[in-house]
ROVOTOR-250037 format. One line per 3 residues: number of its first residue (from 1); for each residue y, z, x of C-alpha. Coordinates in steps of 0.001 Angstrom, whole numbers, plus 500000, padded with zeros to 6 digits. Layout:
N
NUM> Y Z X  ...
# end
This chain:
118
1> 247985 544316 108848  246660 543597 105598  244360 544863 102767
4> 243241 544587 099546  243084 546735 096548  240168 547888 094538
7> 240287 545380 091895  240358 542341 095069  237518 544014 096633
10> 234980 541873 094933  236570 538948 096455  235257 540027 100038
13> 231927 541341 099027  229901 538349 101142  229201 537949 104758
16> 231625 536866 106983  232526 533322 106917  230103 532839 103557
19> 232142 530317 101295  232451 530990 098367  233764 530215 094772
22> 235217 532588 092210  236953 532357 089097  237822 534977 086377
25> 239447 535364 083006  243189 535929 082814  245078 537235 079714
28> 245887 532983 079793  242433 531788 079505  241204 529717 076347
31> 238186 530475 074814  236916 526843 075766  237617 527508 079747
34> 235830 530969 079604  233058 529235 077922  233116 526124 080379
37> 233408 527844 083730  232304 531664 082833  228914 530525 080099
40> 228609 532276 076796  228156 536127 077097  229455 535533 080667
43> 231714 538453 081260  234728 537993 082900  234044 537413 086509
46> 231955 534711 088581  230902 534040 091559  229078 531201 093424
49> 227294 530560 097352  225230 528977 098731  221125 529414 098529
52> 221534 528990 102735  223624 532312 102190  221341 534500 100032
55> 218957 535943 102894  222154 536701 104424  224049 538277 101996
58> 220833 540238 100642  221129 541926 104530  224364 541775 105963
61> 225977 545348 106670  229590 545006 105183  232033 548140 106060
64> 235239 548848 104692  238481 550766 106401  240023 552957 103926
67> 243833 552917 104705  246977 555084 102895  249060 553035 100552
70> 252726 554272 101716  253443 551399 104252  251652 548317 101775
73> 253469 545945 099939  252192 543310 097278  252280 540016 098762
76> 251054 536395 097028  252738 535112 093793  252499 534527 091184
79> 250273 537434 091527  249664 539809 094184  246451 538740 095587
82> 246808 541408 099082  249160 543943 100715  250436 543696 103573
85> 251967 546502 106225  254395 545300 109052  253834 548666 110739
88> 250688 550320 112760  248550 551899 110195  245747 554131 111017
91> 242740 554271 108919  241831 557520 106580  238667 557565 108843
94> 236095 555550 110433  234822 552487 108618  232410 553030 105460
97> 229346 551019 103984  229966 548920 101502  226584 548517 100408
100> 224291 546424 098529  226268 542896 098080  223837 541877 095304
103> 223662 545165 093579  227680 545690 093718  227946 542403 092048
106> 225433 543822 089143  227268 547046 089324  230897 544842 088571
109> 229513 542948 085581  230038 539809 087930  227853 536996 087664
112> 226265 535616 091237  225180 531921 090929  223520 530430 093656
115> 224001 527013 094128  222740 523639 096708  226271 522935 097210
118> 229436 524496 096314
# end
């Protein structure tokens, strides 16, 4: 089984099978990249579908299993991008709304561009 932390979470806040682009700032990233692929004033986060996925993603009802850590490892390199458990793990409880896709991206400081084609 595997599962992501809270700081991948944004990653998988679209409907299923949406595709998507992302890109953030790293530690590594030049002020002329940020500017390039993030805008001015554009945080540090964005993200990009599809105007065929809006309606979609404005009304899609997302739910998330919370899980305990113990039995995770990182995997992914050079950084950990999941975790991964090689045993049965049984969820904290039964799966929770995520909520408003739109409004978490707000929420994140992420910027949601919607585009003809990715």
């Amino acid at each position: 089984m595997w599962a992501v932390d809270y700081g991948r979470a944004p990653d998988y806040w679209f409907p299923r099978e949406c595709p998507r682009a992302m890109a953030w700032a790293t530690p590594e990233t030049s002020a002329a990249d940020r500017e390039h692929i993030l805008g001015p004033g554009g945080g540090e986060r964005v993200h990009a579908i599809e105007y065929r996925w809006l309606e979609r993603m404005r009304t899609v009802e997302l739910f998330a299993y919370r899980l305990p850590a113990q039995h995770f490892r990182p995997i992914g390199s050079p950084v950990p991008n999941a975790s991964v458990s090689t045993v049965p793990v049984i969820p904290l409880g039964p799966p929770e709304p995520v909520g408003d896709l739109l409004r978490l991206h707000e929420d994140a400081g992420i910027q949601l561009r919607i585009m003809t084609n990715l």
